[in-house]
Kinemage of the C-alpha trace (Angstrom):
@kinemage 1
@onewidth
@group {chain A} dominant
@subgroup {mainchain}
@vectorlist {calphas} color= white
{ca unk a 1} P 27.470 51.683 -77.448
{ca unk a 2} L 24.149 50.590 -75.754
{ca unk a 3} L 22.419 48.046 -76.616
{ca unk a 4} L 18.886 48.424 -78.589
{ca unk a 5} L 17.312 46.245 -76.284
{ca unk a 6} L 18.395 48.107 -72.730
{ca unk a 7} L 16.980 51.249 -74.170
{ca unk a 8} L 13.641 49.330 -74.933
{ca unk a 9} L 12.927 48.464 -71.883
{ca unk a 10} L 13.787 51.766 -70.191
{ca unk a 11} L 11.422 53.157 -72.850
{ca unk a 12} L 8.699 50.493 -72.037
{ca unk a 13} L 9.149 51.972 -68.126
{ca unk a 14} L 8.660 55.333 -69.041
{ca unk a 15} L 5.249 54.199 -71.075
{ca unk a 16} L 4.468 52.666 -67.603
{ca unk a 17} L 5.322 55.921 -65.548
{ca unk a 18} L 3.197 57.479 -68.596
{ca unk a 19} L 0.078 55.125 -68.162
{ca unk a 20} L 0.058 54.988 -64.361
{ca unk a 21} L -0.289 59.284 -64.483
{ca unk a 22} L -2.913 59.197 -66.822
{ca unk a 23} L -4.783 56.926 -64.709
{ca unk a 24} L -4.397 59.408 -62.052
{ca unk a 25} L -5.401 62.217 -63.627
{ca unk a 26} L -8.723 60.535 -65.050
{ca unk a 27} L -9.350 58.931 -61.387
{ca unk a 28} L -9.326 62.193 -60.278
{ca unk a 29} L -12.142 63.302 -62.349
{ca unk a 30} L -10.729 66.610 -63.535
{ca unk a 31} L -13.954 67.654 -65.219
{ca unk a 32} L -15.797 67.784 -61.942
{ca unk a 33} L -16.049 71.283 -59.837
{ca unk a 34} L -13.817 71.090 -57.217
{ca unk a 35} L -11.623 68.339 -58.834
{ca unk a 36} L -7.686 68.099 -57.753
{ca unk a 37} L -5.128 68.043 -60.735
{ca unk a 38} L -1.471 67.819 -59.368
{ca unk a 39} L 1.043 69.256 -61.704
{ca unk a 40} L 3.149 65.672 -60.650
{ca unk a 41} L 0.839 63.757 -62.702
{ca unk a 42} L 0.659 66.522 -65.800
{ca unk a 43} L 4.490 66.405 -65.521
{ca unk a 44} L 5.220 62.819 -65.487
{ca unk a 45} L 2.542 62.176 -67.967
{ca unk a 46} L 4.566 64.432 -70.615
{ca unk a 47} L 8.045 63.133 -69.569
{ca unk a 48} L 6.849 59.617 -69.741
{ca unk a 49} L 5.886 60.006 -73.357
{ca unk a 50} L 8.961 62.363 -74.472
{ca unk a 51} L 11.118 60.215 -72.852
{ca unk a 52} L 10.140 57.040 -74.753
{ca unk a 53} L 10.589 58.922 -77.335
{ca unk a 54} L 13.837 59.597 -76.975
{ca unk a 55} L 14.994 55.784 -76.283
{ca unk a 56} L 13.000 54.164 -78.778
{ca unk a 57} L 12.769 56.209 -82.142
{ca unk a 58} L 9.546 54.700 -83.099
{ca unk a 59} L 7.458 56.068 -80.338
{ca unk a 60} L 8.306 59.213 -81.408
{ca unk a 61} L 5.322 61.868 -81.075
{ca unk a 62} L 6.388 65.839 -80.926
{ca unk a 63} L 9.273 67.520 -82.768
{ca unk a 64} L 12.435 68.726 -80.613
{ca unk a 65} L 11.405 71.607 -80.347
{ca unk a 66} L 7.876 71.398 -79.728
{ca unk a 67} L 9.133 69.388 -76.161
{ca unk a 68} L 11.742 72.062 -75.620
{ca unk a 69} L 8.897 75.043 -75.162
{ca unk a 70} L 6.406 71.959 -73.119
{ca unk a 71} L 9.011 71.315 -71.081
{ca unk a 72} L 10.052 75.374 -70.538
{ca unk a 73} L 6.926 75.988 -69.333
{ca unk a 74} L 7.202 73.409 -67.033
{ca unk a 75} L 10.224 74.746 -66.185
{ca unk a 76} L 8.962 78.043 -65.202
{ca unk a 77} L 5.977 76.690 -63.432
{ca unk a 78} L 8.065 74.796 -61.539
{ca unk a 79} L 10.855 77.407 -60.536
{ca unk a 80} L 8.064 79.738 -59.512
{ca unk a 81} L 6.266 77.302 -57.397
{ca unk a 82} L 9.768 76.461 -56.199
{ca unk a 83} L 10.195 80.172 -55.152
{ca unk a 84} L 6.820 80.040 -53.310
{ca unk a 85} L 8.500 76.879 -51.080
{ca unk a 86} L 11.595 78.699 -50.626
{ca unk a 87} L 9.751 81.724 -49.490
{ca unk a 88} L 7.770 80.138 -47.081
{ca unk a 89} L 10.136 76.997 -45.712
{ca unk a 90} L 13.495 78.468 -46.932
{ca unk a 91} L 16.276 76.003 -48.291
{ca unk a 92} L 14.448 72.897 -46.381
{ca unk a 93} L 11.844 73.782 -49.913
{ca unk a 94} L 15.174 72.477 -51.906
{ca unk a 95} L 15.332 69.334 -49.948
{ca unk a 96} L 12.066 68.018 -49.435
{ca unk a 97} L 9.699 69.986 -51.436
{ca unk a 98} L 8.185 68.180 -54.583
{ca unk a 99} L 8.737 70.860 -56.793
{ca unk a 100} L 12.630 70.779 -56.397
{ca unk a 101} L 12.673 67.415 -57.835
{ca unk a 102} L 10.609 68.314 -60.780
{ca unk a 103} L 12.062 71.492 -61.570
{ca unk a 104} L 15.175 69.907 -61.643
{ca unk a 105} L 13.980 67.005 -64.055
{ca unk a 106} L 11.834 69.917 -66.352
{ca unk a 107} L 15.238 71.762 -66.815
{ca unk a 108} L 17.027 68.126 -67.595
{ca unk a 109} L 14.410 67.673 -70.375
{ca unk a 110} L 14.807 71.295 -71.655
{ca unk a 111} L 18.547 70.420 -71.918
{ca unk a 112} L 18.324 67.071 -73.707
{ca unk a 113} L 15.923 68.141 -76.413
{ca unk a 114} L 18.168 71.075 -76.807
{ca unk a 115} L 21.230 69.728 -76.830
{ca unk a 116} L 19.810 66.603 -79.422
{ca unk a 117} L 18.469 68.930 -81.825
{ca unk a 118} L 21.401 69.532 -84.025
{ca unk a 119} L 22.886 66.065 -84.191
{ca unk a 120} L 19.416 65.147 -84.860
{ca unk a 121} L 18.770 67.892 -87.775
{ca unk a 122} L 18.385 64.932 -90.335
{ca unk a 123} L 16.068 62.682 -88.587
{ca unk a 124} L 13.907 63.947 -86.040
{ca unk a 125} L 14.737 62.415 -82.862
{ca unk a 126} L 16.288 59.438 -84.071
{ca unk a 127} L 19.571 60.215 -82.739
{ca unk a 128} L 19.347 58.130 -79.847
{ca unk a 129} L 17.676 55.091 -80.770
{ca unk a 130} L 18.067 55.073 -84.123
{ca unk a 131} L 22.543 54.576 -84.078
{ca unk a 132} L 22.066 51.017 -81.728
{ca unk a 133} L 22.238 53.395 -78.626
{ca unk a 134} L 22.584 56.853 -77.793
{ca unk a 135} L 26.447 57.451 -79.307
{ca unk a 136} L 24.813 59.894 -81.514
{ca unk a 137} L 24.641 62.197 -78.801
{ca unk a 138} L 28.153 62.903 -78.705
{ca unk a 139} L 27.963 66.513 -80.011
{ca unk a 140} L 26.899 68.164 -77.027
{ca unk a 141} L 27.137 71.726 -76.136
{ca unk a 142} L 28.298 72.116 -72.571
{ca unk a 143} L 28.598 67.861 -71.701
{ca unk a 144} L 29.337 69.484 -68.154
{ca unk a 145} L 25.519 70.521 -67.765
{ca unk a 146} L 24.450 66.729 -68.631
{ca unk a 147} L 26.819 65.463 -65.650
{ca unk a 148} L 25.623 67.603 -63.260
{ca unk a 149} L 21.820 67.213 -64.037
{ca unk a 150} L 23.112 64.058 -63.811
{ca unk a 151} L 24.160 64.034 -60.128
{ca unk a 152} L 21.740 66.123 -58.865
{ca unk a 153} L 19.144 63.926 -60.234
{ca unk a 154} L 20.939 60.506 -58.322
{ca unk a 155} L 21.045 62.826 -55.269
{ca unk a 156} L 17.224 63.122 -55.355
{ca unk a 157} L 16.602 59.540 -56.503
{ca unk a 158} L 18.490 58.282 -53.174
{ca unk a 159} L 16.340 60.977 -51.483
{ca unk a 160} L 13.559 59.338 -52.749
{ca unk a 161} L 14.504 55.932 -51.967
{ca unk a 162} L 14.596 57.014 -48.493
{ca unk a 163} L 11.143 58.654 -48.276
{ca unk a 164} L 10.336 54.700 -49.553
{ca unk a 165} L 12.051 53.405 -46.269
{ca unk a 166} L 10.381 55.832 -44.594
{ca unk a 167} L 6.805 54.405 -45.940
{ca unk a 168} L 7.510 50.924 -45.394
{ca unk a 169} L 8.630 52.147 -41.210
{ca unk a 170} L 5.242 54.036 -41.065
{ca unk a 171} L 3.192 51.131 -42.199
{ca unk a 172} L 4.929 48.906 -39.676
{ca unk a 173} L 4.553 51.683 -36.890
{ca unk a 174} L 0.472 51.668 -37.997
{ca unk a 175} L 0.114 48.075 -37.646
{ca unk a 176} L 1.440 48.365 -34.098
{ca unk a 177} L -1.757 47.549 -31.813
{ca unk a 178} L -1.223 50.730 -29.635
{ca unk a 179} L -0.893 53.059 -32.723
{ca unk a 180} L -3.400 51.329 -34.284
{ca unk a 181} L -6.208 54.438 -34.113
{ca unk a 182} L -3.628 57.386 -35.020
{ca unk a 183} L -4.464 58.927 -38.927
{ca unk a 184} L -1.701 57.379 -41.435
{ca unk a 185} L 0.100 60.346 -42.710
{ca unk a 186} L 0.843 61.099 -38.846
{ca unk a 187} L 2.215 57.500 -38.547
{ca unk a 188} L 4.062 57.955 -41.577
{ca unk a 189} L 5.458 61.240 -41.273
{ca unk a 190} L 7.091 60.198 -37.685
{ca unk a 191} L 8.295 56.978 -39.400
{ca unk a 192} L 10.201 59.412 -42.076
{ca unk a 193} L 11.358 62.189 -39.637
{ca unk a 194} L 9.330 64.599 -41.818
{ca unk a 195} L 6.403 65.249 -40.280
{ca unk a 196} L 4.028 67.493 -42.841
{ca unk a 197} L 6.827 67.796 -45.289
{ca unk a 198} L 5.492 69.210 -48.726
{ca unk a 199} L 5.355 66.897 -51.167
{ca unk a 200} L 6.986 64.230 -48.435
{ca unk a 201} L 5.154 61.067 -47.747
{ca unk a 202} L 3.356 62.925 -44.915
{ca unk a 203} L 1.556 65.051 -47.540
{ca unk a 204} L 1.074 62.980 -50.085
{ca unk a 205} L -0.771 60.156 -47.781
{ca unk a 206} L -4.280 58.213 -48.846
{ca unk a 207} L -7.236 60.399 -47.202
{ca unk a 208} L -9.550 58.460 -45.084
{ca unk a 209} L -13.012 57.052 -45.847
{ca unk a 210} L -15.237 59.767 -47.763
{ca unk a 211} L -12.220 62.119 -48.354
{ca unk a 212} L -9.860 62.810 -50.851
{ca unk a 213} L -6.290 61.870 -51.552
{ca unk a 214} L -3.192 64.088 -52.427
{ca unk a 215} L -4.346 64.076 -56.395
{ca unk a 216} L -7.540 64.768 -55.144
{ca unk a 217} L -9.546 61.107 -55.904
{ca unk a 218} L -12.423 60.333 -54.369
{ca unk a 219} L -11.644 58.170 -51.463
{ca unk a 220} L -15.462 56.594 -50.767
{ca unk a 221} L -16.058 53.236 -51.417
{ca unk a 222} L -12.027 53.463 -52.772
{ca unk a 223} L -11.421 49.892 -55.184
{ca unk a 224} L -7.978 48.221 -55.351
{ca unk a 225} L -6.973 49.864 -57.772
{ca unk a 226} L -7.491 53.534 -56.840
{ca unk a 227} L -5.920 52.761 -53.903
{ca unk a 228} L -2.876 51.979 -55.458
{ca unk a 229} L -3.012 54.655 -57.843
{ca unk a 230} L -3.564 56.966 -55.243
{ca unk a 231} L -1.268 55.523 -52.593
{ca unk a 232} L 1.894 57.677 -51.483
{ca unk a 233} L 4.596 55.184 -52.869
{ca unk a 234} L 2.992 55.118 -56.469
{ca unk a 235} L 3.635 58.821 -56.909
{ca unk a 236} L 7.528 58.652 -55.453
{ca unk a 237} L 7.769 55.284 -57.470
{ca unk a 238} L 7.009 57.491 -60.476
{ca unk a 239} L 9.372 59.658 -59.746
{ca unk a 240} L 12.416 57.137 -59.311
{ca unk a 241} L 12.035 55.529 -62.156
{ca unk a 242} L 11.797 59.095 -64.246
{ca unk a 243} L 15.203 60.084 -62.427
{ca unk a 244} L 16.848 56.983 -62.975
{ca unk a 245} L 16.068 56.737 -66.903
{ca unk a 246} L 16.798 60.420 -66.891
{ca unk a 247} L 20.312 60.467 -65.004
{ca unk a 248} L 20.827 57.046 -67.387
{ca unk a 249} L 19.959 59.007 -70.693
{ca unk a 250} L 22.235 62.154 -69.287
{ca unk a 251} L 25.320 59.638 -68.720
{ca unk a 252} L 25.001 58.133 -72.078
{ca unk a 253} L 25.106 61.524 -73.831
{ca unk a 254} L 27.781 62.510 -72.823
């Protein structure tokens, strides 16, 4: 049995996640010509708020089953950009592609909606929060699914804590006075051993002054805090926290 509180604070992180990816979205000035939307943002956005949800009954928004067909056709959008990276990197797509990651965590929502909606037939999604912890969930179809989404997920949140390492090496390689002039994402990407990796660090690196970054913000005259929005760890700090509450949820249903 988990306690209330735990699940409170993993849901006030996922409201964090959620707030910090609408910020990005609306920095990036979507109703503008020529404006960058990532489908990261869009995607933690929705899990953020489904996934708070889910830990703390009364920030409950949708209906199962109106997150089970959001989160399918992330699902889909996913897998087929997923196919597009396979296509043109092969199996390295799986490993450091961005979509991987999120396809995986789409499917992992699809599940857990699924899999909660008959337990959860009497009270909307109160099955989790609303027992003192998620024991409600004990009625799964197929527990074997949740413990694999479950691994895979840790695999990519190590993964992830890596490309982190990898960002704090790059910095310290910039700051060097004889690297000093080389562009960032170079600096970083030899720091990481990923150099232009999709959806890496590499890629997903601050543009300089009058350019744009990965979600496509304006970079002039950039303030503190659209440079931290924008910045490279923000986005993979995003996604560690979503695949640590996720893996966490997946465990606890089982």
């Amino acid at each position: 049995m988990t306690p209330a509180w735990i699940l409170d604070i993993f849901a006030a992180i996922m409201l964090v996640v959620a707030a910090v990816s609408a910020a990005r979205l609306v920095a990036a000035r979507p109703w503008q010509r020529g404006a960058v939307v990532t489908d990261t943002d869009v995607s933690h956005l929705l899990m953020g708020i489904a996934m708070a949800g889910m830990l703390a009954p009364g920030l409950t928004t949708l209906p199962n089953g109106a997150w089970v067909a959001v989160f399918a056709v992330l699902t889909a959008w996913f897998g087929y950009r997923v196919v597009r990276d396979y296509q043109a990197s092969g199996t390295r797509a799986l490993a450091v592609g961005h979509c991987a990651p999120h396809l995986v965590h789409s499917a992992a929502m699809v599940y857990m909606f699924a899999a909660q909606a008959a337990p959860a037939a009497g009270g909307g999604m109160g099955g989790m929060g609303g027992m003192g912890g998620m024991s409600g969930m004990s009625t799964l179809h197929v527990p074997t699914l949740a413990f694999l989404f479950a691994l895979v997920l840790i695999g990519y949140t190590v993964w992830d804590l890596d490309q982190l390492s990898g960002l704090r090496r790059g910095l310290a390689v910039a700051a060097s006075p004889a690297l000093a002039g080389a562009p960032a994402g170079v600096l970083v990407a030899e720091a990481s051993g990923e150099p232009g990796a999709r959806g890496g660090l590499a890629a997903d690196s601050p543009a300089g002054p009058g350019g744009t970054g990965h979600s496509g913000i304006a970079s002039g005259g950039r303030s503190g805090l659209i440079t931290v929005l924008d910045a490279p760890g923000t986005v993979v700090g995003c996604r560690i926290a979503m695949g640590v509450t996720m893996a966490l949820m997946l465990i606890l249903m089982l």
